[in-house]
C-alpha positions as MATLAB code, in Angstrom:
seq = 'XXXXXXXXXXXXXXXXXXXXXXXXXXXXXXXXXXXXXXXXXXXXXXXXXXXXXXXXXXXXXXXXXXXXXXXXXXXXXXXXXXXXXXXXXXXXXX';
ca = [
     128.125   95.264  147.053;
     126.984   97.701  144.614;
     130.372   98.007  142.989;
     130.885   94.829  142.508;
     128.405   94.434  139.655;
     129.831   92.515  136.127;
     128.291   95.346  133.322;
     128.813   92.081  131.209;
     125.291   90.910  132.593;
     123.605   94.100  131.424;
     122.752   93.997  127.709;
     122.538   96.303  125.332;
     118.841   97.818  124.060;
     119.117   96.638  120.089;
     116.190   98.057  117.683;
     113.303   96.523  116.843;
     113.932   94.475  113.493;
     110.437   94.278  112.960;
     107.825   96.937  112.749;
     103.889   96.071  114.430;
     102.671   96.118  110.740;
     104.910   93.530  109.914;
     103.727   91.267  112.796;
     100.133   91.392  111.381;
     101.524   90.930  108.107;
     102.324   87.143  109.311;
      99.934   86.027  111.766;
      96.167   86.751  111.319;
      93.367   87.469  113.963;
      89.486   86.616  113.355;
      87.393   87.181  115.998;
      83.606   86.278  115.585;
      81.408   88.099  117.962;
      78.175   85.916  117.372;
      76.636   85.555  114.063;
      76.432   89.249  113.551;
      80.122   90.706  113.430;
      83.558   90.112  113.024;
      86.913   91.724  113.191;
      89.604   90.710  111.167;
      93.315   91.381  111.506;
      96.429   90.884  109.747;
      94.196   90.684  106.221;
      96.164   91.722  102.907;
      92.418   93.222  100.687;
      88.782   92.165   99.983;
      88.601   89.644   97.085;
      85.288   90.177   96.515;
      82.740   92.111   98.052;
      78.351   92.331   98.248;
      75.396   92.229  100.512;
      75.166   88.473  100.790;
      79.531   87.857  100.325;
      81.984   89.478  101.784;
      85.866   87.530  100.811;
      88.728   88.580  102.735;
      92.297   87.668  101.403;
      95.162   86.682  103.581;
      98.547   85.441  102.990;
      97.915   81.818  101.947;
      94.224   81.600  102.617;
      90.658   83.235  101.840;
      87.771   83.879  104.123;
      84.641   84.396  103.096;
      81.537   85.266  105.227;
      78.025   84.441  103.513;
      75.144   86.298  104.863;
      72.366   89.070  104.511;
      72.603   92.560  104.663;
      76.533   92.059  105.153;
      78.511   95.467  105.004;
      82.139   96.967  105.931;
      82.032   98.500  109.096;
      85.753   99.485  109.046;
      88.640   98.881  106.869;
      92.189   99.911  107.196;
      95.335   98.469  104.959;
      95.928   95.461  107.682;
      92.159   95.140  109.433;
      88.558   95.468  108.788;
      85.414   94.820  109.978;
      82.326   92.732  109.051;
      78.421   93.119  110.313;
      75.502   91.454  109.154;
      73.645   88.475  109.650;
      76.075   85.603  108.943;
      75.059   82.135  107.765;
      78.121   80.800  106.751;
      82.220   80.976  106.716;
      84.490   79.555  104.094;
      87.877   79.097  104.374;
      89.911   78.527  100.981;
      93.252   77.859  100.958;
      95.613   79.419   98.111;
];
C-alpha cells in the first residue's frame, strides 16, 4: 500500500515570505497587567516621553499612558515596557 502513494499530495516546503519582525510590524499587542505595568508590542518609537506621560507610536494610532512615577522598563526597536502608577490611557488615532 505504501507504494501506491500520489507524491502529487505532498507539497513542497516554500520560504517564509515574511520575517517575525514584520508580523509585529502589522498587528500590535498591549497587555495591561493592572494599573501598574504594561507591555507593548509591535510599537514603531516613543512620541513623547516623562514621569507623568509616556506616548507610544504605532502604525496608525498613538497610546499614551498618564500616570506617576511612570518609567521604561524595557525597550527594544518593536516592544517596550511601561511601569508606574497609571491613571489614564489615550488612544489617538493618526
Amino acid at each position: 500500500m505504501k507504494n501506491n502513494i500520489k507524491k502529487d499530495y505532498v507539497k513542497e516546503k516554500t520560504p517564509l515570505r515574511y520575517s517575525v519582525r514584520d508580523a509585529f510590524k502589522e498587528k500590535s499587542n498591549i497587555e495591561i497587567i493592572s494599573n501598574t505595568s504594561a507591555i507593548i508590542e509591535g510599537c514603531h518609537g516613543v512620541l513623547e516621553y516623562s514621569d507623568k506621560i509616556i506616548r507610544i507610536g504605532f502604525k496608525d494610532f498613538s497610546v499614551a499612558f498618564l500616570g506617576r512615577r511612570l518609567n521604561l522598563k524595557y525597550i527594544s526597536s518593536t516592544s517596550l515596557v511601561v511601569e508606574g502608577f497609571f491613571t489614564g490611557i489615550e488612544f489617538s488615532m493618526g
